[in-house]
C-alpha positions, 0 to 999 in steps of 0.5 A, a space after each residue: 449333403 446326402 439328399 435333402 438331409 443337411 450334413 451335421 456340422 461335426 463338433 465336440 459338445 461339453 456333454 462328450 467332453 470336459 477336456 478343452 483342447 480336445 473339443 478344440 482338435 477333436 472336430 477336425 480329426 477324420 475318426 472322431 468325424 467318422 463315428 461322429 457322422 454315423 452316430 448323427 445319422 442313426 441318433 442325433 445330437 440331442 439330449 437323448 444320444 448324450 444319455 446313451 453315451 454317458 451310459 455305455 463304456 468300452 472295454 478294450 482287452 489287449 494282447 498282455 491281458 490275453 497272454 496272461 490270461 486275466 479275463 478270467 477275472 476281468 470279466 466278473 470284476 466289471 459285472 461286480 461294479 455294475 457293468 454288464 457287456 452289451 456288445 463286442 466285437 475281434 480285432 487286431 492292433 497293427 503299428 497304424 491302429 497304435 499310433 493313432 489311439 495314442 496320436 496326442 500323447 505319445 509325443 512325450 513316449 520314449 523311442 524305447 517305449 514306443 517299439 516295446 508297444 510295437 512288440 506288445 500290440 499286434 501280437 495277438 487278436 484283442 477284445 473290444 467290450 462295450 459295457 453298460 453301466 447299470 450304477 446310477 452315477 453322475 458322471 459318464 460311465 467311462 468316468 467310472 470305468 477308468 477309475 477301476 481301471 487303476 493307474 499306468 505305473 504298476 507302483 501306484 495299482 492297488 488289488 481293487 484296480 482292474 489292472 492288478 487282476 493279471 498277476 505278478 507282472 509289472 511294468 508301466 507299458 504291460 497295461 493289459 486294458 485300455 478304456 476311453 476316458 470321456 465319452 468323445 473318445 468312445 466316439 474317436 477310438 471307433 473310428 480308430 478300430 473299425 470300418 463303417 458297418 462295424 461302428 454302426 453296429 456297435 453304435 446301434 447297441 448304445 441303447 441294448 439291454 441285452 446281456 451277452 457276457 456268455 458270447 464274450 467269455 466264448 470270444 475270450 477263450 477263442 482269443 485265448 487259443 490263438 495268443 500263446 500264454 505266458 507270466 510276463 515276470 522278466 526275472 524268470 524269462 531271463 532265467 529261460 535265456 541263462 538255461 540256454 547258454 550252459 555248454 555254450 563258449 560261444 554264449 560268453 558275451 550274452 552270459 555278461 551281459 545277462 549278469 549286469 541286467 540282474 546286477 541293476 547295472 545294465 538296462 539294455 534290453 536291445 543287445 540282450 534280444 540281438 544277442 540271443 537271437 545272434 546265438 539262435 537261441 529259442 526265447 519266446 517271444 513273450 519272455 523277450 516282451 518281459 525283458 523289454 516292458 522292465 527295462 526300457 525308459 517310459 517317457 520324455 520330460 514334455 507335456 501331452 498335446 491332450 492330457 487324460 481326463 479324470 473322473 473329478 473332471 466330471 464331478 458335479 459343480 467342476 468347471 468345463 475348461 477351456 483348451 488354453 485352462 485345463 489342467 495337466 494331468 499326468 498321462 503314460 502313453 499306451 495306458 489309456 
């Protein structure tokens, strides 16, 4: 109770999420209950707080993003599909903020995969953008928003997918944006990033009409200052690594094993790093991320305790299935 006010049970109603086991788990998960409890306290749950989140998509600009510099072209792609920033705020993926965005899919991510994102996500500040989406559309905006995003396997991206506006890179694990698949999400994934000030703030801008993509393209820049650049293409970061070792008898091992990764015959990322560091050799830290993202294994042949949702889910007539019903479908840990 706080004061004569009834605390709202916390629950995951079909209009935030389509997903069974997500409603099921979701009520009893300390940052989907967090952001749960503020947005109650500020709108409700009624049929108003649901048009508001059906309304709104975030935005999640990570680390590779920044490093290749792709806002540049995020920004007016998402404003070409009708999405226009309303709010935004910093903040910094640490080991503890990756493993709980992704806590009910990456029991099917590869050890090797797990420490590639470990390299990959607290390297720099990223940009949380809430966008409201001024298309009418049947289904939630986030709905929409994933779809554009495009798919985690670089194979499957196509050049009206979000994640093909970085450039040459590709690798499964360099995803370069994450974007709530349902509205629930957006609500659990604020619990996740941000302390309660900050969620309410953010919350409060559900409804806003303003647009602020002058401020978020200023945000970007800053960011961008901050997080050296880089191409992320491995085959040119090995080649930075090869140039180091000219003259040097000592480099014998590492020049092998250089050849048998170019070769095809090797995939081992680790010795590769452990040698050159070994050497003392100056290889950045991003070169070292395009070496690892290529190389290493994605995921184990295991379903995810809560499978991605797709806009089909959302398409009107779809059945709401229950948790022990949904069908699976097909999910890359850190791609989200």
């Amino acid at each position: 109770m706080t004061g004569d006010r009834p605390e709202t049970a916390c629950v995951v109603p079909e209009w935030l999420s389509r997903e069974g086991r997500k409603r099921d788990i979701y009520p009893g998960d300390p940052y989907y209950r967090d952001a749960w409890d503020d947005l109650t306290a500020l709108l409700g749950a009624g049929r108003d707080t649901a048009e508001r989140l059906h309304r709104v998509a975030p935005l999640i600009v990570k680390a590779d993003m920044v490093a290749v510099r792709g806002g540049a072209g995020l920004l007016p792609a998402v404003r070409a599909a009708g999405f226009v920033p309303v709010a935004w705020s910093r903040f910094r993926f640490n080991r503890h903020i990756t493993r709980e965005l992704w806590r009910y899919q990456l029991n099917i991510a590869t050890r090797e995969r797990i420490d590639v994102m470990d390299m990959i996500m607290p390297v720099g500040e990223s940009l949380y953008i809430l966008l409201r989406d001024t298309v009418e559309s049947e289904v939630p905006a986030t709905a929409r928003l994933s779809e554009m995003k495009g798919p985690t396997r670089p194979e499957d991206r196509e050049p009206h997918h979000l994640r093909w506006v970085p450039g040459a890179a590709r690798a499964s694990v360099l995803t370069y944006i994450h974007v709530s698949d349902e509205p629930a999400d957006i609500l659990r994934e604020l619990g996740v990033f941000f302390d309660g000030p900050e969620r309410r703030r953010l919350l409060a801008a559900l409804d806003s009409r303003q647009d602020v993509t002058r401020q978020v393209r200023a945000a970007l820049a800053d960011v961008e200052a901050g997080t050296e650049a880089s191409d992320l293409c491995w085959q040119p970061a090995l080649d930075r690594l090869e140039a180091q070792l000219s003259g040097r008898p000592d480099g014998a091992e590492l020049a092998a094993l250089l050849q048998r990764v170019r070769s095809g015959r090797s995939k081992d990322w680790r010795s590769l790093l452990a040698l050159a560091d070994a050497l003392g050799l100056r290889w950045s830290h991003w070169d070292r991320v395009a070496v690892a993202a290529q190389l290493s294994a994605r995921h184990l042949a295991a379903e995810p305790v809560i499978p991605d949702v797709n806009r089909s889910f959302w398409s009107p007539g779809s059945p709401v299935p229950a948790g022990d019903r949904i069908p699976a479908v097909p999910v890359d840990p850190g791609g989200g």
